[in-house]
C-alpha positions as CSV (number, residue, x, y, z in Angstrom):
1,X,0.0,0.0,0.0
2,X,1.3,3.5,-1.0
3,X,2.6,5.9,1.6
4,X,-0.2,8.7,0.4
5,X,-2.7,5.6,1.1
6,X,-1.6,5.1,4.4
7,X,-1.7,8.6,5.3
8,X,-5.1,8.9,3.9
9,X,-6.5,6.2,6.1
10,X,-4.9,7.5,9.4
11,X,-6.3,10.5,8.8
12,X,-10.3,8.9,8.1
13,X,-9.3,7.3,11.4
14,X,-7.9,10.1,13.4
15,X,-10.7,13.3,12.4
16,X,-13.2,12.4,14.2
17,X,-11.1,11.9,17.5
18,X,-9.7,15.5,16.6
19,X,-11.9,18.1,16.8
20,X,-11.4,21.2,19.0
21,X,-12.2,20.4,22.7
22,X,-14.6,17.2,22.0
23,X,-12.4,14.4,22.6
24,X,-12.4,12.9,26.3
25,X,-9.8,11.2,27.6
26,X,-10.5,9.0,30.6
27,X,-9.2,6.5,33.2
28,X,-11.4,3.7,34.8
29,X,-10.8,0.3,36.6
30,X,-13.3,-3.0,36.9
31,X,-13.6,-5.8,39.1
32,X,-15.8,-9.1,39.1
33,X,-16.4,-12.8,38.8
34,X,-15.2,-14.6,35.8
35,X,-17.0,-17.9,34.5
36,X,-14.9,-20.6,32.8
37,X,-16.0,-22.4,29.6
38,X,-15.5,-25.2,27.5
39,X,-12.5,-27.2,28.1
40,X,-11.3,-24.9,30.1
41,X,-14.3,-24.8,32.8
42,X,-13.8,-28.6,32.8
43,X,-10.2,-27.5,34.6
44,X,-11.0,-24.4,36.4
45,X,-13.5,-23.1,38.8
46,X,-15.1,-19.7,38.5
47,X,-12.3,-17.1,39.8
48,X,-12.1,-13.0,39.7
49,X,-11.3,-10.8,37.2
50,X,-9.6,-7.4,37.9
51,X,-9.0,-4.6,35.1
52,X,-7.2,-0.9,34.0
53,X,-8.1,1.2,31.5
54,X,-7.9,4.0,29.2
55,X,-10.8,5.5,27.2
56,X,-11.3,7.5,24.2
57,X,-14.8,8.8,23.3
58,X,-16.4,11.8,21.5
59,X,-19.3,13.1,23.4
60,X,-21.8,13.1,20.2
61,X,-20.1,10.1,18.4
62,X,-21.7,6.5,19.2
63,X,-18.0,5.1,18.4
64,X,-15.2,5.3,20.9
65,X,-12.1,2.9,22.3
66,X,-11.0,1.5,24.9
67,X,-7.5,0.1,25.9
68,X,-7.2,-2.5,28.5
69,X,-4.9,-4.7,30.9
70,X,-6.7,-7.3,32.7
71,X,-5.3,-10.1,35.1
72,X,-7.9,-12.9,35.3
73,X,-7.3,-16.0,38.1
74,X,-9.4,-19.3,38.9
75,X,-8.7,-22.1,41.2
76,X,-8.6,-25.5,39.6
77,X,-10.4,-28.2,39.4
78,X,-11.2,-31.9,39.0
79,X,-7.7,-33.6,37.7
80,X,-6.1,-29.8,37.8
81,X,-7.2,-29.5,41.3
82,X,-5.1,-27.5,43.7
83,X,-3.3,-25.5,40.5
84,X,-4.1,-22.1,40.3
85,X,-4.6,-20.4,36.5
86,X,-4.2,-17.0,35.4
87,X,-4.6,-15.3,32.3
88,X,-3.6,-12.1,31.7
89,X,-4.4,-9.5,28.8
90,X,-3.9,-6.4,27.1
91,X,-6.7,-5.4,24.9
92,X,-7.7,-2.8,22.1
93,X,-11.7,-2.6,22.0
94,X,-14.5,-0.4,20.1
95,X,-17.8,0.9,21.7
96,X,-21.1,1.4,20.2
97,X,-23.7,3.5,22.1
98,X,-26.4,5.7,21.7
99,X,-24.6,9.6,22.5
100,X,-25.7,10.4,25.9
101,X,-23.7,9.7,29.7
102,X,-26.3,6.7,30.4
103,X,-27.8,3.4,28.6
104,X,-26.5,0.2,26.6
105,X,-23.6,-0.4,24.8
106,X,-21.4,-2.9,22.9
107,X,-18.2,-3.5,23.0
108,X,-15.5,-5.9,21.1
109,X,-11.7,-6.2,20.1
110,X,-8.8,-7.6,19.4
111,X,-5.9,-8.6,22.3
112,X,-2.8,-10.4,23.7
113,X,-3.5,-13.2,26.0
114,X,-1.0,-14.8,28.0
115,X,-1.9,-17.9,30.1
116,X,-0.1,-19.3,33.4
117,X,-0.3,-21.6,35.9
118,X,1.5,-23.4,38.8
119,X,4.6,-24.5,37.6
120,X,3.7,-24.0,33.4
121,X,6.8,-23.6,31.8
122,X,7.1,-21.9,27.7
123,X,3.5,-21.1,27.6
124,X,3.1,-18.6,24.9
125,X,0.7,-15.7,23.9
126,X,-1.7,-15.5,22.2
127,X,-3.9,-14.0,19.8
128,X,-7.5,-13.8,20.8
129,X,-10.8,-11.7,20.7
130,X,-13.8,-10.8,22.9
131,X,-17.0,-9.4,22.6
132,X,-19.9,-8.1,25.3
133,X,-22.5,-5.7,26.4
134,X,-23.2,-3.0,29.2
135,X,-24.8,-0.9,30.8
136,X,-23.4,2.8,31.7
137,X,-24.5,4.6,34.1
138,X,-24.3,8.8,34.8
139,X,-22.8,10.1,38.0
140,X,-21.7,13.4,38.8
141,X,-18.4,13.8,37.3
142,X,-17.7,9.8,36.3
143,X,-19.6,6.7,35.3
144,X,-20.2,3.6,36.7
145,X,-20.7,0.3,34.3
146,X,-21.9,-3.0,34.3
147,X,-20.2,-5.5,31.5
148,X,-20.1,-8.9,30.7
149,X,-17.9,-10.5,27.9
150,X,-16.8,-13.2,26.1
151,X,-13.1,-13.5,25.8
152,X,-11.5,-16.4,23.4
153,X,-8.3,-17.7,22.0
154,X,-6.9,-20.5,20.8
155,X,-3.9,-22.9,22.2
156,X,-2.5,-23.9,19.4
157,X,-1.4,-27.2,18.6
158,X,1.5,-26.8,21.0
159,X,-0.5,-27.0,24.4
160,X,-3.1,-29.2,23.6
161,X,-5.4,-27.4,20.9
162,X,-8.6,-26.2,22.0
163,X,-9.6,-23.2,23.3
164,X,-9.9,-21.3,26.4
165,X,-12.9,-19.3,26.8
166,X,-14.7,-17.4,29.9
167,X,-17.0,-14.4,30.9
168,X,-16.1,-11.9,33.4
169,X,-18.8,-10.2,34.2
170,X,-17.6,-6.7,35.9
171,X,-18.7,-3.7,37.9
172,X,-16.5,-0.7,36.9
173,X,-15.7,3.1,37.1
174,X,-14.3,5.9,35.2
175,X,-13.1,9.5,35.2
């Protein structure tokens, strides 16, 4: 792709974030239970699921972003009893939402996932996605939401195949 492309696109992506005093900026955190599925809720029992983040969003756009670093942990289960599990994440994600400082939205994205677990050794990243819904709520000078989301990637042929899957489902705030 030509340089003059490039620069075309960034700029289709970057306008609407650019305007004169309409972008907000903000900082938020989550915290809640997170459900296991598939394979991998055949191993682990339903754990926690804490989370940082930074936000982007235009006050009359019903598009904005959201960056994210989550640490998820379960307790295992059945054969895997006694071994604790982690996975942790760092996420790019879009928002769709009526305009407005309250009501639903949906979110998605693409993100790093990197698994662990009493004594793994050489467990990679991974690729993965997730998906979801909320519900934001307006308080004087931040919101509070309410999210739950599917998060997925694949293990790769490497440790086992299959997929680990789960739903945190969150309480959050931000400023």
């Amino acid at each position: 792709m030509s340089r003059k492309l490039w620069s075309v696109a960034a700029l289709a992506f970057v306008l609407p974030f650019t305007t004169a005093n309409a972008q907000k900026i903000g900082f938020g955190a989550s915290a809640g239970l997170a459900a296991p599925l598939g394979d991998f809720g055949k191993a682990a029992q339903s754990g926690y699921d804490l989370t940082g983040m930074l936000t982007l969003s235009v006050p009359a756009a019903p598009i904005g972003g959201r960056a994210e670093v989550s640490y998820s942990a379960f307790s295992g289960k059945g054969a895997a009893s006694g071994i604790n599990q982690t996975l942790t994440s760092g996420t790019i994600n879009a928002t769709i939402s009526q305009p407005g400082i309250m009501g639903i939205y949906a979110i998605a994205g693409l993100g790093i996932y990197k698994p662990g677990c009493d004594g793994c050794t050489n467990v990679d990243s991974r690729v993965g996605f997730n998906g979801g819904a909320g519900y934001k709520f307006g308080l004087s000078g931040f919101s509070a939401f309410v999210e739950a989301r599917y998060h997925t990637f694949s293990n790769g042929s490497n440790n086992g195949g299959g997929t680990t899957s789960w739903i945190p489902v969150v309480f959050g705030i931000t400023f």
